[in-house]
C-alpha positions as a Markdown table, in Angstrom:
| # | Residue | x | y | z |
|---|---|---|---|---|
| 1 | Unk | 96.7 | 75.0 | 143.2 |
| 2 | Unk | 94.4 | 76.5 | 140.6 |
| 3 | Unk | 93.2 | 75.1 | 137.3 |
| 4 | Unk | 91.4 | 76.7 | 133.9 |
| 5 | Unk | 89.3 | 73.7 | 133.4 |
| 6 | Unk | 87.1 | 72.5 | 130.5 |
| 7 | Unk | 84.2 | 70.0 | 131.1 |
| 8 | Unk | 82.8 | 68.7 | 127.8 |
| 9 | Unk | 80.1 | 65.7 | 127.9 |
| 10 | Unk | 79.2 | 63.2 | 125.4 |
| 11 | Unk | 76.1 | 61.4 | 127.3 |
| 12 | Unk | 72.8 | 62.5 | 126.5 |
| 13 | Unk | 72.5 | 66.4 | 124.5 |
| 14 | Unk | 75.8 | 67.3 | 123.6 |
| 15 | Unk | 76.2 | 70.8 | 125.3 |
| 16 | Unk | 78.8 | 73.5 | 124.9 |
| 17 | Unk | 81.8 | 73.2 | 127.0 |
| 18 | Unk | 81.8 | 74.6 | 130.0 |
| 19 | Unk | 85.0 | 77.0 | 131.0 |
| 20 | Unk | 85.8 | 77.8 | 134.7 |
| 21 | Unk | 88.2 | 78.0 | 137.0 |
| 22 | Unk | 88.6 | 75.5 | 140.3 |
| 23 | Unk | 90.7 | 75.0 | 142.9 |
| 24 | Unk | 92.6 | 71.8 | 143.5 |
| 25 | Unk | 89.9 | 70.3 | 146.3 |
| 26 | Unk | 86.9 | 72.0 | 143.7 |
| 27 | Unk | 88.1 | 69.6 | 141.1 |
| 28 | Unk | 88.6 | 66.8 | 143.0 |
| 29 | Unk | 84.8 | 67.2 | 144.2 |
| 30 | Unk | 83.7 | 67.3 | 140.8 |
| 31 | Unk | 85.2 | 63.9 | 140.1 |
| 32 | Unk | 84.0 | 62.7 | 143.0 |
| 33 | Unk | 80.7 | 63.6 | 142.1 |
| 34 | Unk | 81.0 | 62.2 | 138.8 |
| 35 | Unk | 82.1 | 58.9 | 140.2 |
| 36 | Unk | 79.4 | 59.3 | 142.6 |
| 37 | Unk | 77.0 | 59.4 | 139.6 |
| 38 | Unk | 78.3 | 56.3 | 138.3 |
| 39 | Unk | 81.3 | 57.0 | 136.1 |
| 40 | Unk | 84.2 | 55.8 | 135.8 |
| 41 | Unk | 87.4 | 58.1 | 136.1 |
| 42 | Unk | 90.3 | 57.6 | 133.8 |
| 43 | Unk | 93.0 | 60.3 | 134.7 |
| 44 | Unk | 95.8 | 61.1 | 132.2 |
| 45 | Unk | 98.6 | 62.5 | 133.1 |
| 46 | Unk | 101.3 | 61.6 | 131.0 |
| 47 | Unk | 102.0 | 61.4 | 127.2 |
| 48 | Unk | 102.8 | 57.9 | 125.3 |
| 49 | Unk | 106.8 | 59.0 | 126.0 |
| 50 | Unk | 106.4 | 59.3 | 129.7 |
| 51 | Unk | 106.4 | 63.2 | 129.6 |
| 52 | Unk | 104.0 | 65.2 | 131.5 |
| 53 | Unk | 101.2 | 66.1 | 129.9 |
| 54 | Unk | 101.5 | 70.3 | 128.5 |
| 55 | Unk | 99.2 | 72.4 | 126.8 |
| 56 | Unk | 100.6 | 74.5 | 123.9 |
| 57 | Unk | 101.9 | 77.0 | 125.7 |
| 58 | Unk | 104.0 | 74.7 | 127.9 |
| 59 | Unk | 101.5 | 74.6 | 131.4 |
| 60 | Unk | 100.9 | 71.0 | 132.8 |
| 61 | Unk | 97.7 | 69.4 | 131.4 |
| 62 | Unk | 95.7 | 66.8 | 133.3 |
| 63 | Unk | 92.9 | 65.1 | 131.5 |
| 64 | Unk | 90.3 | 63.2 | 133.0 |
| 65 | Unk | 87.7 | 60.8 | 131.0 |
| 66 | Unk | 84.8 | 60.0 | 132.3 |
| 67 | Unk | 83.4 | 56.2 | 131.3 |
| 68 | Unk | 79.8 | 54.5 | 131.7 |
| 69 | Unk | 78.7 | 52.7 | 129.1 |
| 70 | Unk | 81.3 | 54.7 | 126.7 |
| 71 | Unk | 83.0 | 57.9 | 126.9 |
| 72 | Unk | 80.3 | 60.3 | 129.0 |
| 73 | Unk | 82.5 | 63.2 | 129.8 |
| 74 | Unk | 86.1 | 64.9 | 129.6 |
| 75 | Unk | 87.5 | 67.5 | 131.9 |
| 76 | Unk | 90.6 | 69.1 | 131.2 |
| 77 | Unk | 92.2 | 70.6 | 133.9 |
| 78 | Unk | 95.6 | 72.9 | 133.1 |
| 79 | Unk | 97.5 | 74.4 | 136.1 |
| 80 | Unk | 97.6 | 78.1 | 136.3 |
């Protein structure tokens, strides 16, 4: 599976978001690694109906938040 994926963080200097694309086994590395770092990952997958998660155009959305002592990171990950 492959995924457009944004990865905005919050902690420390606010960059630009980053744009890439990952397979499914890249982005579970970089959430490993993030927990790994010390965060904790909050995955969202579904809206507050029950319905999967889409992006505009009607592709499955997956967002995952990254905590620490607040909100440090989000990465969205859409399926392509």
């Amino acid at each position: 599976m492959l995924f457009e994926t944004t990865y905005q963080t919050f902690s420390g200097p606010v960059l630009p978001a980053m744009r890439t694309r990952l397979n499914d086994d890249e982005a579970h590395r970089t959430i490993a690694a993030n927990l790994l770092a010390g965060s904790e990952p909050v995955v969202h997958t579904k809206d507050a109906r029950g319905e999967q998660l889409r992006t505009r155009d009607g592709r499955p959305l997956t967002v995952v938040a990254m905590y620490r002592d607040g909100l440090a990171s989000v990465m969205e990950l859409v399926h392509v």
